[in-house]
N, C-alpha and C positions, 0 to 999 in steps of 0.2 A: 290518827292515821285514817284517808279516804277508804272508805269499804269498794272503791271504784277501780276497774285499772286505767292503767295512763299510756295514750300510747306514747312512744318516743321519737323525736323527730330523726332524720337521716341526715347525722351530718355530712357536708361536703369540703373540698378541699377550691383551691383557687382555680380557675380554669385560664388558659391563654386565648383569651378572646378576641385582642389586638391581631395579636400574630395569624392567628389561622385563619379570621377574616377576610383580613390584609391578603395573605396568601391565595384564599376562595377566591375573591374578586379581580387578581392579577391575572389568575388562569381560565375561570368560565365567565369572566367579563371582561375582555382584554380591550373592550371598546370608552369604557372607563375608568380612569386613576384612584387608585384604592382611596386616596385622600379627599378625594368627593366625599367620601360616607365615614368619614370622622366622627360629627356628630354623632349619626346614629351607634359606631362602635363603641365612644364614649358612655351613649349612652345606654347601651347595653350593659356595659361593666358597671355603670351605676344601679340599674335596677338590681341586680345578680348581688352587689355590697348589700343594698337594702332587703331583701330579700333572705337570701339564703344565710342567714345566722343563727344562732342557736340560743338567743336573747326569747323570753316568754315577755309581750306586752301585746297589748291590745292594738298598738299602732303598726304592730307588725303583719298585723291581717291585711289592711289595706294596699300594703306596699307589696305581700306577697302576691295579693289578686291582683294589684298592676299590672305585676311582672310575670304574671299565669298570661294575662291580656297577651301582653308584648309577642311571649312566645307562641303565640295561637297565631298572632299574625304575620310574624317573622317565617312560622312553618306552612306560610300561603306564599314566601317570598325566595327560600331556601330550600332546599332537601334538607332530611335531616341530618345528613350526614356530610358534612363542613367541612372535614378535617379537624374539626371544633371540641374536645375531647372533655366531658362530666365525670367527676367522681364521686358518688355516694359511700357509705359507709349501709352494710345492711341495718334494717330496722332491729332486728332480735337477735339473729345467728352472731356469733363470733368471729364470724370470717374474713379474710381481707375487703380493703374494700372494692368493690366495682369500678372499672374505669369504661366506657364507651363514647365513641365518636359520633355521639348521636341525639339531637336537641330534643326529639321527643323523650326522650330518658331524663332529660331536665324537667320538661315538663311534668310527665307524671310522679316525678319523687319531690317536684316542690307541689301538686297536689295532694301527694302524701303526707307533706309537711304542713300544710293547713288543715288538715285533717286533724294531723299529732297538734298542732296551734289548737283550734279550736277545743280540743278534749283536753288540753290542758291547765287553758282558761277556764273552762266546765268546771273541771274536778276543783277548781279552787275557788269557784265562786259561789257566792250563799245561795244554796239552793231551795231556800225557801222560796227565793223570788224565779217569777217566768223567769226571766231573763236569762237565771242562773242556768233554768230546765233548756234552752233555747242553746245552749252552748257547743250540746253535744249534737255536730252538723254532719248527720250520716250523710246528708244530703251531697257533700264534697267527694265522698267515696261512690255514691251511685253514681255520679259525674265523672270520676275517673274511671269508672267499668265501661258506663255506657258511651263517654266519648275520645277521653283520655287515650283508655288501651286498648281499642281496636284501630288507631294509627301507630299507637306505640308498636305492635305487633306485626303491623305492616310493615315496618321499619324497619324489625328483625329478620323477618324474611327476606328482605331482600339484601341484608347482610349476611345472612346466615349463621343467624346469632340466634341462643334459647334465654327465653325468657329469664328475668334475672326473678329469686323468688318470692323475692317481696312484692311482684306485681303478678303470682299466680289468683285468678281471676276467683278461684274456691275459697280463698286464706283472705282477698278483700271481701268479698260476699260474708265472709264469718265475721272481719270487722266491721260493718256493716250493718248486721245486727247488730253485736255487742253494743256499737254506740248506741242504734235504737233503745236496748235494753236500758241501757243505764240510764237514756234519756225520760225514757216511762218511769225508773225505780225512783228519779227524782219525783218527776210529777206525783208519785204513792207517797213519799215521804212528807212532801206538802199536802197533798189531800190529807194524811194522817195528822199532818198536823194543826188543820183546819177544821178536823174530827168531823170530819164528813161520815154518812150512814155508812152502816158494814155493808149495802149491796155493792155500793160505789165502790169501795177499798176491794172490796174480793174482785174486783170484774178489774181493776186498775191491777191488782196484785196478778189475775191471771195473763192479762196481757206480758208484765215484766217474765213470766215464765216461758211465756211463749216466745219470746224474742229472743232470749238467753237458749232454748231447744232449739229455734232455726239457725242462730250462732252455730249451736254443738251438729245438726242435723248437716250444716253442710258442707259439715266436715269427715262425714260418715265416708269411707271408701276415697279417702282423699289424703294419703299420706305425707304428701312432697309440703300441701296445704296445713296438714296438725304439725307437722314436724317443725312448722316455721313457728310456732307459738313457743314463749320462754315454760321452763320449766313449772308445774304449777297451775297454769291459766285454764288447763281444760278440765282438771279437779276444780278451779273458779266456777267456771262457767254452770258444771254440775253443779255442784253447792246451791249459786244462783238459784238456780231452776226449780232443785226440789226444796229450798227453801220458800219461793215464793210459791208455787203451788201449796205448799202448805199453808201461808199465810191466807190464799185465796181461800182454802177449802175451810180455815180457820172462821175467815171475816160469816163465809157464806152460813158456817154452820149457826153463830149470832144470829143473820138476819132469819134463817128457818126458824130458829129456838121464836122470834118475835109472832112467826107469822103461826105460831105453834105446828111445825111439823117436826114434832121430837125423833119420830123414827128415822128418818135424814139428817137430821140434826149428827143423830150418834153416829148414819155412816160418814159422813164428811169429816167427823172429829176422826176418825178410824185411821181413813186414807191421810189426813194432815199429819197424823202422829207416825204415820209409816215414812212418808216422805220427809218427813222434820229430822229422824234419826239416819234417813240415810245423807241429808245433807249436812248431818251434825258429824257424821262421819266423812264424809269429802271434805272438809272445813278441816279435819286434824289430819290430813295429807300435807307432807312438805311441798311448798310450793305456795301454799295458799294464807294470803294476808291473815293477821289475828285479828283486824276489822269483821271482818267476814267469819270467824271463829265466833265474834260474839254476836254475831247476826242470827247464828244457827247455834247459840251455846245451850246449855243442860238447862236455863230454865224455863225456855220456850216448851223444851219438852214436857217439862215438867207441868207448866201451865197446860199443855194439851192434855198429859196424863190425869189431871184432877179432872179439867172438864167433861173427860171421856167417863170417868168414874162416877161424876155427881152428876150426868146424864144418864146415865145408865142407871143407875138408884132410879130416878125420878120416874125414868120410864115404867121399870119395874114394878115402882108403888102406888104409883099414879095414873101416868099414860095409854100402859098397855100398849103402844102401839111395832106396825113391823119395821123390823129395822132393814131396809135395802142392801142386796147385799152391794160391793164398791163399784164391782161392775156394771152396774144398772142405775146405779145414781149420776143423774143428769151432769153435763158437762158445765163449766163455768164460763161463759160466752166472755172473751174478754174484749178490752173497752180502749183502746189506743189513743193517746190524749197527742203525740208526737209521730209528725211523719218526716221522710228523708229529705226537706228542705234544702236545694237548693240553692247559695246564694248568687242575689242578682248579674253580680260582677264577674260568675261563673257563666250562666248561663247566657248572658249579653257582655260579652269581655269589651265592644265597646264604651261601655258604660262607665268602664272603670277606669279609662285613659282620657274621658273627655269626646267621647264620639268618633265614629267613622271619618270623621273629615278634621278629627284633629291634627295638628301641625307634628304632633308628639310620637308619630307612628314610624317606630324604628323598621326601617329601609321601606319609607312607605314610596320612594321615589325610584325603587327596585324592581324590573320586571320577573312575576311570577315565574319560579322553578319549572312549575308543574308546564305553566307556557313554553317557555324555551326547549323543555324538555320533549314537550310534542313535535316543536318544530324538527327538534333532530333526530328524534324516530322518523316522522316521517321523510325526511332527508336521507337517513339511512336503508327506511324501505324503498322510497324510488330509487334511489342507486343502484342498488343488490339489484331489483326488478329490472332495469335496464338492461342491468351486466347480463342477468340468471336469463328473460325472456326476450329481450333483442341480442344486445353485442355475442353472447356466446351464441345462440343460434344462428346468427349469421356466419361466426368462425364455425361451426361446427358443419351449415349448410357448403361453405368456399371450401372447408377440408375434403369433405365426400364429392364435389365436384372434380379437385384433383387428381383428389383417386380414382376417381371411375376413368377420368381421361388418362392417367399414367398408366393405368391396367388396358387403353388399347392405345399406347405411344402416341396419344396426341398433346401438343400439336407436334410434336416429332417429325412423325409418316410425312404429314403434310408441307413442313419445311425442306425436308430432305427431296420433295418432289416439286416445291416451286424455286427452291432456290439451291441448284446443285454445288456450290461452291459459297463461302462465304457464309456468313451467320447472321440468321435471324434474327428480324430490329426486337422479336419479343426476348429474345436470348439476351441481346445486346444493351435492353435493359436491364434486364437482373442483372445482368453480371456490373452493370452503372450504379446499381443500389448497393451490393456488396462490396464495390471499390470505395464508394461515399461513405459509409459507413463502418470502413477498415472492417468488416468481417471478420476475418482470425483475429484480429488483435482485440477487438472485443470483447471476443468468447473467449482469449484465453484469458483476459484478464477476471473476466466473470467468471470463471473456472475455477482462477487463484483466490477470491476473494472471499467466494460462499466459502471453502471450508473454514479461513480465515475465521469468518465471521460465525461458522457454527462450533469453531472451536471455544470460541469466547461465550458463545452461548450454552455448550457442554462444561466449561469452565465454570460458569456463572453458579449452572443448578450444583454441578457434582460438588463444586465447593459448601451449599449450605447443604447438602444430605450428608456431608462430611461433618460440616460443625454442628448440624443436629445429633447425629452419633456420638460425638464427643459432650453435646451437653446432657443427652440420657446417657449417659453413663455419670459423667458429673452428678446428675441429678439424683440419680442410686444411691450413690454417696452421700451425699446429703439426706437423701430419704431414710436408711439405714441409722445416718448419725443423730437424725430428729426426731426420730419417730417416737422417742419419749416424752414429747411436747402434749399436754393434754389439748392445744389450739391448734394442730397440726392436720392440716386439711388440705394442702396441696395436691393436685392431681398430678399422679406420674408423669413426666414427662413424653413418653410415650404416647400418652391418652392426649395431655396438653395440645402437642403438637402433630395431631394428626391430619389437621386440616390441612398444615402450611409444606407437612410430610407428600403429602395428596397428589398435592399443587407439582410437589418438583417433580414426583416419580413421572405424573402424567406429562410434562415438559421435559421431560430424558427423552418418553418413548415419542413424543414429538419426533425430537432430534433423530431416533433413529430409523424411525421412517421415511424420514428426508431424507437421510444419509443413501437409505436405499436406492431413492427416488434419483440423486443425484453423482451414483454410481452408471444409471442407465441414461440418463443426458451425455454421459461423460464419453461409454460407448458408440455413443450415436456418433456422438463429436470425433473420435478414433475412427468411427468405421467412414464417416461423410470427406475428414478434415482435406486427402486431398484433392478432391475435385471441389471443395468451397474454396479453399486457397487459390486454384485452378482460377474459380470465376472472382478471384479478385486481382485476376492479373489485367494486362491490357490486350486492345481487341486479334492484336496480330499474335500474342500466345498462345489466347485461349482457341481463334482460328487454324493454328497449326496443330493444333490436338486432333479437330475434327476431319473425318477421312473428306472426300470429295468425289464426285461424280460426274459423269463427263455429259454433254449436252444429246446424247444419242440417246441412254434411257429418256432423256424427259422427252424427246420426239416419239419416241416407240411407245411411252405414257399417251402421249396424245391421242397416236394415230386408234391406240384400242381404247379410249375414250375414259379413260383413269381421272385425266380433265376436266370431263364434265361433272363425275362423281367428286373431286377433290373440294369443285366449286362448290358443290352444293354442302358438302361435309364442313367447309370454310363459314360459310354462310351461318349457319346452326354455331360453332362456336364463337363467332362474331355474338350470335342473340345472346350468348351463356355468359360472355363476357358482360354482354347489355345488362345482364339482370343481377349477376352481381357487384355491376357499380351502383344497381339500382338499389340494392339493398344496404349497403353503405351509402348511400344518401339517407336512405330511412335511418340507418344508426347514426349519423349526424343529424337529422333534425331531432331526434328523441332527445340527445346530448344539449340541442342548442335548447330546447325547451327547458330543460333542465336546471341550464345556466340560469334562463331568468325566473325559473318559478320560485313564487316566495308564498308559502302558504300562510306566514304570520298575519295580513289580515284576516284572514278567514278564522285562524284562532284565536283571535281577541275579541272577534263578534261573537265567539260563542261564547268566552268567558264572559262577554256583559251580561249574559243570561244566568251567570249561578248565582251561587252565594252568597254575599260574602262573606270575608272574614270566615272559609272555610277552606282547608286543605284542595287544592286543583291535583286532583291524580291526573297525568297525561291519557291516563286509558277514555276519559272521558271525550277526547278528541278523535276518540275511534272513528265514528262516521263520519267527521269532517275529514279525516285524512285517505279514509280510503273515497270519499266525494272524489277527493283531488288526486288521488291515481291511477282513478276511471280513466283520466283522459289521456293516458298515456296508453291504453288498450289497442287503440288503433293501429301501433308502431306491430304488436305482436300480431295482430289480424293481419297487417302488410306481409310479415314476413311468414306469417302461413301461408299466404296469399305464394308470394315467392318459393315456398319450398312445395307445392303445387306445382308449379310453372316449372320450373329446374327436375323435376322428377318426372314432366313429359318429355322438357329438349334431351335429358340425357337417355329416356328410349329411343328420341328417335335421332340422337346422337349414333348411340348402339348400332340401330340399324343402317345409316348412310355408310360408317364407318365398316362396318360387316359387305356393302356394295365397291365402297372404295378397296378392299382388300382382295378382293373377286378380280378388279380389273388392272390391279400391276402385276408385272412380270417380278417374277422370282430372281431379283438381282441381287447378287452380295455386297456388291460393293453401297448400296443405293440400304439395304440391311445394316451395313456397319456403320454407317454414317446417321441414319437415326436413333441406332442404338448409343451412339455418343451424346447426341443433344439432347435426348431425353436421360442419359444419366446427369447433366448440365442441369437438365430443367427439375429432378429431383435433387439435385445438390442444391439447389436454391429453396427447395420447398423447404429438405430440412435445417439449412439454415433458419430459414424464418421459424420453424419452430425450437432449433434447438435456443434460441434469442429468445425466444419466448417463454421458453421454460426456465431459463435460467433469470432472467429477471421477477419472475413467479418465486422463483425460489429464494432472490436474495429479497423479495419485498417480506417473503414469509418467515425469512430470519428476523429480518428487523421487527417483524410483527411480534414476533415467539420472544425476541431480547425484549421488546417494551413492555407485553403480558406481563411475562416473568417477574422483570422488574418492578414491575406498581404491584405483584401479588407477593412478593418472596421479599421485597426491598432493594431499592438500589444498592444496595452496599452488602452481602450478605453477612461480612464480620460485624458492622453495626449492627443489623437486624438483629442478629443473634448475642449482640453486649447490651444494646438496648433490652430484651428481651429478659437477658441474665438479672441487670441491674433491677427490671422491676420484680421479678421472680422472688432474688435478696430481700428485696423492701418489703415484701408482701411474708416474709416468711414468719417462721413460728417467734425467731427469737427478738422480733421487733417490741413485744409485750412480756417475755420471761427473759431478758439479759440478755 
């Protein structure tokens, strides 16, 4: 039996590669037919055959580092998360196994499985030869720390997923050494057996100590990381340690005995015989191979105990000399014959498929994730920008100009004084937009349909906070009736489900803040409905509503010069209206610019600048994308520029209108007749907003159903039997009947 441990590889189950591929590429490449990239899905499942199996040969390394290649370049071509779904099995724990929708998770448990390759091959080869010593490649594990799992973890994050814990970054640092270790105790076993001087074995044997304490050291205050080690291994690892310090401080006391320093001599025999019994005691701890029992058995001691005694004589009758006490006897500098070697095929993954420009680079004819992914951030942020810094400021500037002229009844006053009978061509319009656009039948139809549709979407969540209540309690059940399973490890349900718990509650109080929201559209619509209905009649109706005035006020307007003041107050909302068609020109050319901006050149010239064959985060296109929405600045300077301009004409709006009110007579009749066309001319304003709000509202249901959906599942009874059925398969009784 090897006095070595072994690590164990992670087995994996089948993955659907074909299908989710297929699927990825119908949905975020719809510009391509999935059967374009045959080959490459072919040959994806052929690497993944060759690969991931749980066969020990030597040819299996190469096919594994293929296919590490493959997926280094695949995750410069994809995100990692496909829809694409890896199953491991843990390395140690007993636990079910892992399932994630996420190709860095492949990646790093088949680096772990070359790792478990390579120590396998180790342990079994004669380790008298380098080669043998060469097997044990900590080097695969520095590589999966240092490049592996700081994308793996990226990956997490942005699923919101905890690290699975056979890739806790403490628990590989500890195999890490061990391999080191084991890889030295080889190199000592050959030096010994090449009966190299005792300085060389001691300095060789300190090293092995030292490797086997940075193993145990960094694991110190690192529970989640010891806890993943099988029963036994950290009693190993002690054992190790002060076994070969003993052996060093054993060799070293030889080589003093040579150089005649007896006094040192007998304390290094002292500390060896200390340490030899404590690791001859970690050796008879369960857990710990009987390899390693006879590494550190009773005659090693025994050997130490005579040496210490027949030094001791000698000294006594002979040497005289002092004997140091352990504390002040010099340290054993040790002497590292093995470092964490890298291999090639790791560190240049082209290497191992035939080069950068081989034919054989699955989806090499795939534009980069990370590329497209910048394109539609930064498509998403011009949009919002447009929307957030022009379109709504300009609705927000046209809003406050209404109001301020609806707070002094213009243009009302002034219709009512140049045109005493009959309706105004500005009236005459609106009320032509709300006859074009059937008006009430709209809104009420919009009226009818959001609850409709938020009742399907109250329907949607309250249905799966229902079936999750029905499955924790289920789960109780089960929990209660298992829990005498010793492999029984399931998380409450409760706990299980508290993300997708999360998700619904916050999608309720959606709902019912809408509900709110669309309680108070609904009153507008009730308080507005019949004067909008009003302006969607025809013009001789809406005409017989409004009172009329006889042609003597407008002469007796004249003769006290109401006239002159009308013209000039006419004037000024002529420029008002100037400025804000001026400003919706500005929001159409921002829109047209918009149409044609393609910033994808820009991002592929700066991809020829990286890497390759390295992960493209879109965040790298940061400066290029805000370069490219500098130029859209201008539109919001315009419309500052504008809300300037409109916050003079409405002083001095204010003021002609404060002149024009000075200079007409106090008529009733010429008062009722404005006070009708400006409730006209507000029954059209809030038409256009209550239009507006209710299409705001039914886009934000459909928003809230589609969320929901891709978060909770389309189906919430599936989501929830799906969910059930792997819960079952994962349970205790899959392995106890």
């Amino acid at each position: 039996m090897s006095n070595l441990l072994v690590i164990p590889l992670k087995r994996s189950e089948p993955s659907p590669i074909r299908r989710a591929l297929r699927a990825y590429i119908q949905e975020k490449h719809p510009e391509t037919h999935p059967d374009a990239f045959t080959w490459d899905i072919t040959k994806w499942e052929t690497h993944r055959k060759e690969a991931v199996t749980t066969e020990i040969h030597e040819s299996r390394i190469a096919k594994a580092i293929a296919y590490h290649a493959q997926l280094t370049f695949i995750l410069t071509k994809l995100p990692p998360d496909v829809g694409l779904s890896f199953t491991y099995d843990a390395m140690f724990t007993s636990g079910s196994p892992l399932t994630l929708a996420n190709t860095s998770y492949e990646r790093v448990s088949l680096l772990l499985n070359i790792t478990a390759l390579y120590c396998q091959l180790g342990t079994a080869e004669d380790r008298s030869t380098i080669d043998g010593i060469k097997r044990e490649r900590a080097g695969v594990i520095l590589y999966l720390i240092s490049t592996g799992l700081p994308q793996f973890r990226r990956s997490l994050q942005q699923s919101n997923t905890d690290m699975p814990i056979d890739f806790d970054e403490m628990f590989l640092k500890s195999l890490q050494y061990l391999l080191l270790a084991q890889a030295q105790e080889c190199a000592w076993q050959k030096a010994m057996m090449d009966q190299m001087k005792n300085g060389l074995l001691a300095k060789l044997a300190s090293q092995v100590s030292l490797f086997y304490s940075q193993a145990l050291s960094t694991l110190d205050g690192q529970p989640v990381a010891a806890n993943n080690f099988p029963r036994g291994w950290i009693s190993h690892l002690e054992a190790k340690m002060n076994h070969f310090e003993a052996v060093a401080q054993f060799r070293q006391s030889l080589d003093d005995n040579m150089e005649r320093k007896y006094g040192l001599e007998i304390s290094r025999i002292g500390i060896a015989l200390v340490v030899a019994r404590k690791a001859l005691d970690l050796s008879r701890r369960s857990g710990v191979s009987r390899s390693v029992q006879e590494d550190s058995k009773k005659s090693f001691v025994s050997v130490l105990q005579a040496a210490d005694t027949e030094a001791r004589k000698l000294n006594d009758l002979i040497y005289h000399q002092d004997v140091p006490p352990a504390s002040s006897t010099p340290s054993i500098s040790g002497s590292a014959v093995v470092v964490p070697n890298t291999p090639t095929g790791l560190k240049d993954p082209a290497s191992a498929i035939g080069g950068e420009k081989s034919e054989n680079l699955i989806f090499g004819g795939l534009e980069g994730w990370g590329i497209r992914r910048a394109c539609e951030i930064y498509v998403d942020l011009r949009d919002n920008w447009i929307h957030d810094e022009v379109v709504q400021s300009q609705h927000d500037l046209d809003k406050a100009a209404s109001r301020a002229l609806n707070e002094m009844n213009l243009p009302s006053s002034l219709d009512v004084l140049s045109q005493p009978i009959g309706l105004p061509p500005s009236l005459l319009r609106k009320a032509a937009q709300v006859r074009r656009e059937e008006g009430p039948v709209r809104i009420s139809k919009m009226l009818d349909d959001i609850p409709k549709l938020a009742a399907r979407c109250r329907a949607f969540v309250d249905e799966t906070l229902d079936l999750l209540d029905e499955e924790m309690t289920e789960d109780e059940e089960y929990q209660r009736a298992y829990a005498r399973y010793d492999k029984w490890d399931r998380a409450p349900s409760e706990q299980a489900n508290t993300t997708i718990t999360a998700e619904a509650k916050k999608y309720h109080q959606l709902l019912d803040q809408a509900a709110k929201s669309d309680a108070l559209v609904r009153h507008r619509w009730e308080e507005w409905e019949e004067q909008i209905r009003l302006l969607a009649q025809d013009e001789a109706t809406i005409e017989s509503t409004v009172p009329k005035t006889t042609g003597r006020e407008a002469m007796t307007a004249s003769r006290s010069g109401t006239k002159t003041q009308a013209r000039g107050l006419r004037k000024l909302l002529e420029d008002l209206e100037d400025l804000q068609q001026a400003r919706g020109s500005i929001v159409s050319q921002a829109r047209r610019l918009a149409a044609t901006d393609d910033i994808k050149p820009q991002i592929l010239r700066r991809a020829l600048s990286l890497e390759a064959w390295k992960e493209i985060d879109p965040a790298i296109f940061d400066a290029v994308i805000q370069q490219q929405l500098s130029k859209y600045e201008r539109f919001k300077q315009e419309i500052g520029e504008s809300s300037a301009k409109q916050e003079g004409l409405l002083a001095r709006i204010t003021e002609q209108n404060e002149l024009f009110l000075q200079s007409r007579k106090d008529d009733p009749a010429t008062k009722s007749r404005e006070r009708s066309l400006q409730s006209l001319d507000q029954a059209h304003q809030k038409y256009q907003e209550t239009t507006k709000d209710l299409e705001d509202g039914l886009k934000a249901r459909i928003c809230t159903h589609r969320q929901s959906g891709a978060c909770l599942g389309k189906d919430p009874v599936s989501f929830i039997m799906i969910w059930r059925l792997n819960w079952w398969a994962s349970g205790p009784w899959r392995t106890n009947g």
